[in-house]
KOLMAR-91819 format. One record per atom (N, C-alpha, C, O, CB): residue in one letter; x, y, z. Coordinates in steps of 0.2 Angstrom, whole numbers, plus 5000, padded with zeros to 4 digits. Glycine has a CB too. Example, Ala and Ser with C-alpha at 12.3 -4.5 7.8 and 13.67 -1.06 7.14 Angstrom:
BEGIN
A506649725039;A506249785039;A506649845039;A507149835042;A505749785045;S506449895035;S506849955036;S506450005039;S506750065040;S507049975029;
//
This chain:
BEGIN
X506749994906;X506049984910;X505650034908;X505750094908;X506249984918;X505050014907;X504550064903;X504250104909;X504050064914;X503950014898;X504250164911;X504150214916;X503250174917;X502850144913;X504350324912;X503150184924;X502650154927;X501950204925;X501950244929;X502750154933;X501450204921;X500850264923;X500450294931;X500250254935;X500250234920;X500450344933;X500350354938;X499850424937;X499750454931;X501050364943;X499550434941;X499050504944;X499450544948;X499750534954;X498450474950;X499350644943;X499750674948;X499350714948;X498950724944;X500350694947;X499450774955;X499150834955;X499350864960;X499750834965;X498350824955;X499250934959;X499750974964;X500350994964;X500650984959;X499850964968;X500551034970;X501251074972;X501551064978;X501351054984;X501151144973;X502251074976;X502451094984;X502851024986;X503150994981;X501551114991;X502951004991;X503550954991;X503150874992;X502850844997;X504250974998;X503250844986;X503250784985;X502850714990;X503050694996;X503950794985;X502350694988;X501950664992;X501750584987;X501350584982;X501250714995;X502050534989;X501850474986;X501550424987;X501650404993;X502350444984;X501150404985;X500750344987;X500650304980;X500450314975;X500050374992;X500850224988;X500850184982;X500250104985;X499950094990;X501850154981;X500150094983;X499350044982;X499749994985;X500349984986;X498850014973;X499049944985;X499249884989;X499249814982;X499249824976;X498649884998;X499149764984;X498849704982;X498049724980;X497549744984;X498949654989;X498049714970;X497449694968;X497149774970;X496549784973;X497049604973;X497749844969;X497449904970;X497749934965;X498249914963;X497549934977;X497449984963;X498150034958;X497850134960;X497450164964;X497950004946;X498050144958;X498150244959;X497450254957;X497250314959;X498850304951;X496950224955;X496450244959;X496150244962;X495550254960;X496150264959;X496250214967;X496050214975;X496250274978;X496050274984;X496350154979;X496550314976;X496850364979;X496550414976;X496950454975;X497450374980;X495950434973;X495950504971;X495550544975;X495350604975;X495750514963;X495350504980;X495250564987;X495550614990;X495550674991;X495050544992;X496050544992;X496750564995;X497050634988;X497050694989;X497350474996;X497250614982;X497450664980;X497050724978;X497350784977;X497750654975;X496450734977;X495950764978;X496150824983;X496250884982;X495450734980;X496250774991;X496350824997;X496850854999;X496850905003;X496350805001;X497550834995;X498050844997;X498250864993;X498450924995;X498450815000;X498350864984;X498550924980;X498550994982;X498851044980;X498250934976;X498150994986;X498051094986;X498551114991;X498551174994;X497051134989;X498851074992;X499651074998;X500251034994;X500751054993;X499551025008;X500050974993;X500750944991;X500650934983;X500150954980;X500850854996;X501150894980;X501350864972;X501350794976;X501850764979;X502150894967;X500650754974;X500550724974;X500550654969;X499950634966;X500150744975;X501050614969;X501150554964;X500850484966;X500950454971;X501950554965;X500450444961;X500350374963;X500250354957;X499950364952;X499650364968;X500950294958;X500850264952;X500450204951;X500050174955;X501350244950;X500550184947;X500150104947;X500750044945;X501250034941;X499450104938;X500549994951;X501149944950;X501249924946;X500949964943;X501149884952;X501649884941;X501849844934;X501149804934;X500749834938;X502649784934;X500849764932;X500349734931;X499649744933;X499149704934;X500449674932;X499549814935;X498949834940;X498749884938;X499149924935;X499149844946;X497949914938;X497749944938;X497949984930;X497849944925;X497849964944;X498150024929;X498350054923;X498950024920;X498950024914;X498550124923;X499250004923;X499949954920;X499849874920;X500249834922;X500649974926;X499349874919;X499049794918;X499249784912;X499549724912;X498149794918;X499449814905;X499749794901;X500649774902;X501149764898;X499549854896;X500649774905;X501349734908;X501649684914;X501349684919;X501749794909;X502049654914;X502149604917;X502349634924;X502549694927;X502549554913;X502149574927;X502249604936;X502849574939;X503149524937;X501349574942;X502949604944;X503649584948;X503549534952;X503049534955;X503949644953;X503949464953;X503949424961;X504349444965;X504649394968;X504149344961;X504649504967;X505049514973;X504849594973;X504649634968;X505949504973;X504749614981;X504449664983;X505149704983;X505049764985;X504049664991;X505849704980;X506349754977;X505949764971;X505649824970;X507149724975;X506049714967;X505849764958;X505249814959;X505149864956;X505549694950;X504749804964;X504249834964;X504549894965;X504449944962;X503649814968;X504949894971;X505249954975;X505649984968;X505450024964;X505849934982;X506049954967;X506449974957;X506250014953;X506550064949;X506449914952;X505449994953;X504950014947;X504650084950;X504450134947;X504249954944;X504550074955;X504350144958;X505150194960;X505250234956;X503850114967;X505450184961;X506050244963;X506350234955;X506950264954;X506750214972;X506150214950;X506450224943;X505950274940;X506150304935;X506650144939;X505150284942;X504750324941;X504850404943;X504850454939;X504250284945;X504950404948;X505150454953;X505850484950;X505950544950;X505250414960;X506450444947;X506750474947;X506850514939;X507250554937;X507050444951;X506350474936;X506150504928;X505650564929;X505450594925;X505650434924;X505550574935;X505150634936;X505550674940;X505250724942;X504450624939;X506250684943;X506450714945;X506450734952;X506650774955;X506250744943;X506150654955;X505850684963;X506350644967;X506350584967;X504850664966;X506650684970;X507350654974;X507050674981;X507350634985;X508150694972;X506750694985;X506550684989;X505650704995;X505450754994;X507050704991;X505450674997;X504850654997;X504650625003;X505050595007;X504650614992;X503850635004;X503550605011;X503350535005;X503450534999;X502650665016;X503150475010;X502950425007;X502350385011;X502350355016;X503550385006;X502050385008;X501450325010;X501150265007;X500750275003;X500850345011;X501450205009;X501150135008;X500650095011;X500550085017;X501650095008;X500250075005;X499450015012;X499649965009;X499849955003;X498350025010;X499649895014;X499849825014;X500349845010;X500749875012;X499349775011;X500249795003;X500849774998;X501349814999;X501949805000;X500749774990;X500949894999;X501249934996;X501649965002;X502150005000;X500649974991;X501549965008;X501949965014;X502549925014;X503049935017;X501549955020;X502349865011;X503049825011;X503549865009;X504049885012;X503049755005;X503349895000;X503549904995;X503949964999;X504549955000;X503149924989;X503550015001;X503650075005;X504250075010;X504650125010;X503150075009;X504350015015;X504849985019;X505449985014;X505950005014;X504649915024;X505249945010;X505949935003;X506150005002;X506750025003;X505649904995;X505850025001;X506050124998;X506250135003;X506850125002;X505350204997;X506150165009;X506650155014;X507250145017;X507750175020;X506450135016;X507150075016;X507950045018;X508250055012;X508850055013;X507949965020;X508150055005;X508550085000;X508850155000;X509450164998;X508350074995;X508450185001;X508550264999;X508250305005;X507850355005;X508050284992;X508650265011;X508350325017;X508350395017;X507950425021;X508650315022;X508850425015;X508950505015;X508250535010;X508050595012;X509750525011;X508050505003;X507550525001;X506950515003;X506450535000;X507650504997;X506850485008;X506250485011;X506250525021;X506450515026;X506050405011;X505950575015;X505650635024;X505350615029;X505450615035;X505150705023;X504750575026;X504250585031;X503850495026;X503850495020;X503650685032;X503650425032;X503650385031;X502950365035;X502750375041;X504150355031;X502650335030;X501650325033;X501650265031;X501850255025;X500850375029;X501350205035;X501450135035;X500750125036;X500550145042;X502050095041;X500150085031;X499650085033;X499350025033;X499549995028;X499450125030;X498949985036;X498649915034;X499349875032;X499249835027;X498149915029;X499949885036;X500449825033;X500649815039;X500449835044;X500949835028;X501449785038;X501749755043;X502549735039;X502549735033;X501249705046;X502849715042;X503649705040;X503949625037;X504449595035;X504049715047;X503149585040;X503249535037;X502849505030;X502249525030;X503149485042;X503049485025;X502649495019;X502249425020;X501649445019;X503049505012;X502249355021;X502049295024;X501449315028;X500949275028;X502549255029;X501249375032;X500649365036;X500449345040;X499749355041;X500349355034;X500749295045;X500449255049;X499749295052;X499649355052;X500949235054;X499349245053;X498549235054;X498149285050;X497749325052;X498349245063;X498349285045;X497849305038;X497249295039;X497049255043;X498049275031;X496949305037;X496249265035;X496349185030;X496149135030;X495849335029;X496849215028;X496849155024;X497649145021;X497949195019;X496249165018;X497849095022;X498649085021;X498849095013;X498449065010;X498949005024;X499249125010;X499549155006;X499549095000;X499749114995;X500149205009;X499449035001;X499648984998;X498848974997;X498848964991;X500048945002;X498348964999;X497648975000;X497549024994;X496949024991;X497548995009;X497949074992;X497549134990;X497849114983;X497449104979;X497649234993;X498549094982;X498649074977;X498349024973;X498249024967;X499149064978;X498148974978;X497648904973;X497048944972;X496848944966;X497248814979;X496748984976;X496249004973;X496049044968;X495549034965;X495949014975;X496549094967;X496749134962;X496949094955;X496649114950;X497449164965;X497249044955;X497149004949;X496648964945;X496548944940;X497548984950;X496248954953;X495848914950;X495048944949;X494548914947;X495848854955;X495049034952;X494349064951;X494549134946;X494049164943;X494049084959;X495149144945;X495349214943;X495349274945;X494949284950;X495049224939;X495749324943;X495749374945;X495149414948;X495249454953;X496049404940;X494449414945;X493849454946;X493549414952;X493349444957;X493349464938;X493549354951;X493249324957;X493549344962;X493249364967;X493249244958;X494149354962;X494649354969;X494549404972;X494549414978;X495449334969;X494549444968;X494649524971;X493949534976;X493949564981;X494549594964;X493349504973;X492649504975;X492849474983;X492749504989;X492149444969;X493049404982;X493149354987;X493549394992;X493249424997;X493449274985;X494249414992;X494649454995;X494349504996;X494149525001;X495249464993;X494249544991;X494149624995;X493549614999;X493449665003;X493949694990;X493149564999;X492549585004;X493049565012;X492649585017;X491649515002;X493349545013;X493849525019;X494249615022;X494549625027;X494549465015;X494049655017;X494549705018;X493949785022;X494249845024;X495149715008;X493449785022;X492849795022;X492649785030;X492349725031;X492549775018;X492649815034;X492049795039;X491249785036;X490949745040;X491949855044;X491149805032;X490349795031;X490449745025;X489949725022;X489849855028;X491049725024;X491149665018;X490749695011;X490849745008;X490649565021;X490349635008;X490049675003;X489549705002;X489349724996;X489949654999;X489249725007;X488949805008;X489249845009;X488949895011;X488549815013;X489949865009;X490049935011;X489949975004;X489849944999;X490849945013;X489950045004;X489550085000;X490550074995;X490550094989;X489150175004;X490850044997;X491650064992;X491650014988;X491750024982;X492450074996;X491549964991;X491449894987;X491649874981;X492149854978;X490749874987;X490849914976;X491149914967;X491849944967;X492349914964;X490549974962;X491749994971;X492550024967;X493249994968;X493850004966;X492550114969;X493049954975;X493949904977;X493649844971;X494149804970;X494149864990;X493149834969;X493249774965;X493449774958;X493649724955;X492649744965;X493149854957;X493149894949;X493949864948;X494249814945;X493149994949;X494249914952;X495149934955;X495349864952;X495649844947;X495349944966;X495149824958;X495549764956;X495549704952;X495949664951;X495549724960;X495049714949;X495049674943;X495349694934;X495449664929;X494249664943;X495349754936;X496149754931;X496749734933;X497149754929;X496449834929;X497049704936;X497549664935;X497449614931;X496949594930;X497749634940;X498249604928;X497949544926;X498249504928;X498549514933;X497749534921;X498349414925;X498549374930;X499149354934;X499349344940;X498249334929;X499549364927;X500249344930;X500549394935;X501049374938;X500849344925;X500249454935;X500449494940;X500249494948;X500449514954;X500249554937;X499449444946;X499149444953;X499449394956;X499449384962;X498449444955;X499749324951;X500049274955;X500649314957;X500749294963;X500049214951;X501049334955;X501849344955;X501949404963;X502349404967;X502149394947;X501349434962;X501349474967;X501449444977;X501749464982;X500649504965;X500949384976;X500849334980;X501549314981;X501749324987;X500349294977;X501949284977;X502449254977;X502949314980;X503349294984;X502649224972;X503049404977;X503349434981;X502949454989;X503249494992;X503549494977;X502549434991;X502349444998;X502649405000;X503149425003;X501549445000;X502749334999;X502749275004;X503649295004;X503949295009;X502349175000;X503849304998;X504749295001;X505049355003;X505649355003;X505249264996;X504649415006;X504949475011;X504949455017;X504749405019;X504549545011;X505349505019;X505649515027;X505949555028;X506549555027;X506049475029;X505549605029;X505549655030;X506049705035;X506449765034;X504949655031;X505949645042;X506149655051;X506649685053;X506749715058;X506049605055;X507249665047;X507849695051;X508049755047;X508549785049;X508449645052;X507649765043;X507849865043;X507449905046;X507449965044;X507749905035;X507049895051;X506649935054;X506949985060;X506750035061;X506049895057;X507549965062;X507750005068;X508450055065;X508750095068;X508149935075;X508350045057;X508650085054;X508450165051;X508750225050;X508850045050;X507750145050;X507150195048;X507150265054;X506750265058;X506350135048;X507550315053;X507750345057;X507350425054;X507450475056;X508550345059;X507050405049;X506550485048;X505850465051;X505650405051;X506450525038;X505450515054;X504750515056;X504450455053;X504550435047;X504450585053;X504050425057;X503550375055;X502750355057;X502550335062;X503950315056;X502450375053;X501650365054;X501450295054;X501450265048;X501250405049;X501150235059;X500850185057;X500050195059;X499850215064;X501150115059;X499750165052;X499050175051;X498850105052;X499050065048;X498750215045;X498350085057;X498050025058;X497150015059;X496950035064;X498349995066;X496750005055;X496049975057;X496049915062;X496549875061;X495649955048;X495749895066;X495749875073;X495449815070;X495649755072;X495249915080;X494849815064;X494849735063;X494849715056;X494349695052;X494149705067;X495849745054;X495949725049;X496349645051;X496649625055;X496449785045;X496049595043;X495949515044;X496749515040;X496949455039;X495149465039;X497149585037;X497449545034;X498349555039;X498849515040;X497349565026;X498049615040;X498749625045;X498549605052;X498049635053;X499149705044;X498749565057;X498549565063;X499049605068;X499649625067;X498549485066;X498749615073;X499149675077;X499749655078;X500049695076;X498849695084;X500149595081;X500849565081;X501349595075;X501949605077;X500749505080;X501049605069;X501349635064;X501349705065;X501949715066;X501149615058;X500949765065;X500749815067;X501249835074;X501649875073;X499849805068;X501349805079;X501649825085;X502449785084;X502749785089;X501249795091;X502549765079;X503449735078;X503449825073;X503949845072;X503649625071;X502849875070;X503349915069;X503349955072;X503749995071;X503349935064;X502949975078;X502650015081;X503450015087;X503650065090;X501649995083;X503649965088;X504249935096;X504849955090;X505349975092;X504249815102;X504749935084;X505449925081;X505849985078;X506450005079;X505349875074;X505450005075;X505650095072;X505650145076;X505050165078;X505250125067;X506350175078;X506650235083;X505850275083;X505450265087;X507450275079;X505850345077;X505350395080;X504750365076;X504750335071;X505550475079;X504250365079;X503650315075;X503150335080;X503350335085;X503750225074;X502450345078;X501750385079;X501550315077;X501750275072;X501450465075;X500950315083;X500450245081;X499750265081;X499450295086;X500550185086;X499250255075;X498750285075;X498250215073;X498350195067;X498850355070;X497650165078;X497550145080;X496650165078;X496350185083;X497950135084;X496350135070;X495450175070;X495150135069;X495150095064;X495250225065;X494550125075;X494250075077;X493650065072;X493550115068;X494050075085;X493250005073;X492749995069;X492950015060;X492550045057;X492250045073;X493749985058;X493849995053;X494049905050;X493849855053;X494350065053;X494549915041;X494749845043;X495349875038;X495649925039;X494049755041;X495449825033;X495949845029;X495949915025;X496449955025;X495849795024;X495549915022;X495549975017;X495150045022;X494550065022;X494949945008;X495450045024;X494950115031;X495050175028;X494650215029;X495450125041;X495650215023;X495450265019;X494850245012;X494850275006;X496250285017;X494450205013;X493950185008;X493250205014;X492850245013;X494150095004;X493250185018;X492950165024;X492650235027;X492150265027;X493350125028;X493350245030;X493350335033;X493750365030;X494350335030;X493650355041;X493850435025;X494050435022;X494450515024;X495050545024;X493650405017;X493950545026;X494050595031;X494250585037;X494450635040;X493550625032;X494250535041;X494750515047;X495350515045;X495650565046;X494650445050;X495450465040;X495850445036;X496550505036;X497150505038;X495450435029;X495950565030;X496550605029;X496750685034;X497050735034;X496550625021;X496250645038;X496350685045;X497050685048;X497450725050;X495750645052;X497050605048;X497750585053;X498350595048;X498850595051;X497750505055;X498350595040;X498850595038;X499050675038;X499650695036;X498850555031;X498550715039;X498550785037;X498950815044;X499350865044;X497750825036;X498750755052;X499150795055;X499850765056;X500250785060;X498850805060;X499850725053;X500550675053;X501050745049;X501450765052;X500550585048;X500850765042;X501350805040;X501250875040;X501350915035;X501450785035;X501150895046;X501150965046;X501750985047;X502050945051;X500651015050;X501951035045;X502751075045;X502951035039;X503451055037;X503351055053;X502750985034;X503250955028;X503151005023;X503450995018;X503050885026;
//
């Protein structure tokens, strides 16, 4: 397996973050921006995304998890705080329930344990026809404005469209196909290190039902609930954002 490209920067113990759906490692260079000057800061880019658009993408949210902890472990990093948004919280939960001891400290953001979505904006079957029938660059446009409280006025807009339109396609379809066949639910009451979930109040893609199966399911778990936000709320508030993650890991 060809090692994944990622964004690194910093010291100190081990901080990962991994993107979501139609995102890649740079969506995060605020976040690493902010948190290098404390942690070693890793974000790769999925198989078919973002920088790793030159390769084929995964249909099960394991290989994703595979390709990431085979990244990690080509770099030496055996243990680590972890933060996933949507997809990439699936992926995240995967890392988890595989390699619990390597994961210190777990940040669940804009996702949820089921990969299906119920009451989406739009049913996952829905995103696939259209995805085939408009392309990668349309969709990211059409979707990401869903992920935005200000839709396509928000000032972040170009750059979640930039982001996502390097995928390319077999990856954005296949990806779809690993959302719809996870299930996440019954490793959650296993998840016994620290857990942060991050929710925007009127994110269309995760509904609170999902949000509160992790929030009742996982033993020690903090719920952090930021209004007037939607999907992508570290794009949004960005300084809220890493307000809350900064106080989630102090003492790490």
């Amino acid at each position: 397996m060809m090692r994944l490209p990622y964004l690194r920067a910093g010291s100190g113990h081990p901080l990962v973050l991994i993107h979501g759906y139609l995102g890649g490692a740079a969506q995060w260079k605020r976040e690493i921006a902010h948190f290098s000057t404390r942690y070693d800061v890793i974000a790769p880019d999925l198989p078919g995304f973002g920088a790793a658009s030159d390769r084929a993408g995964c249909d099960t949210i394991a290989d994703m998890a595979k390709a990431v902890c085979a990244l990690l472990d080509d770099l030496g990093v055996k243990e680590f705080a972890l933060l996933g948004h949507s997809m990439g919280g699936q992926i995240a939960q995967q890392i988890a329930a595989d390699r619990p001891m390597a994961v210190s400290k777990l940040m669940l953001y804009g996702t949820g344990p089921l990969g299906l979505m119920p009451d989406r904006f739009e049913p996952i079957e829905v995103s696939r026809q259209r995805l085939s029938a408009d392309g990668v660059a349309h969709t990211i446009e059409r979707i990401g404005a869903t992920w935005l409280k200000a839709g396509r006025d928000a000032p972040c807009f170009p750059l979640l469209v930039d982001i996502g339109a390097r995928a390319n396609p077999q990856a954005a379809m296949a990806a779809l196909d690993a959302m719809a066949n996870w299930d996440g639910r019954d490793a959650l009451a296993g998840f016994l290190m620290p857990t942060l979930v991050i929710w925007g109040d009127s994110d269309r893609s995760y509904r609170w039902p999902q949000v509160q199966s992790l929030w009742t399911s996982i033993p020690d778990v903090q719920l952090s609930v930021v209004p007037g936000t939607a999907h992508a709320l570290h794009l949004e508030k960005p300084d809220l954002f890493n307000s809350l993650i900064s106080d989630f890991l102090v003492n790490y």
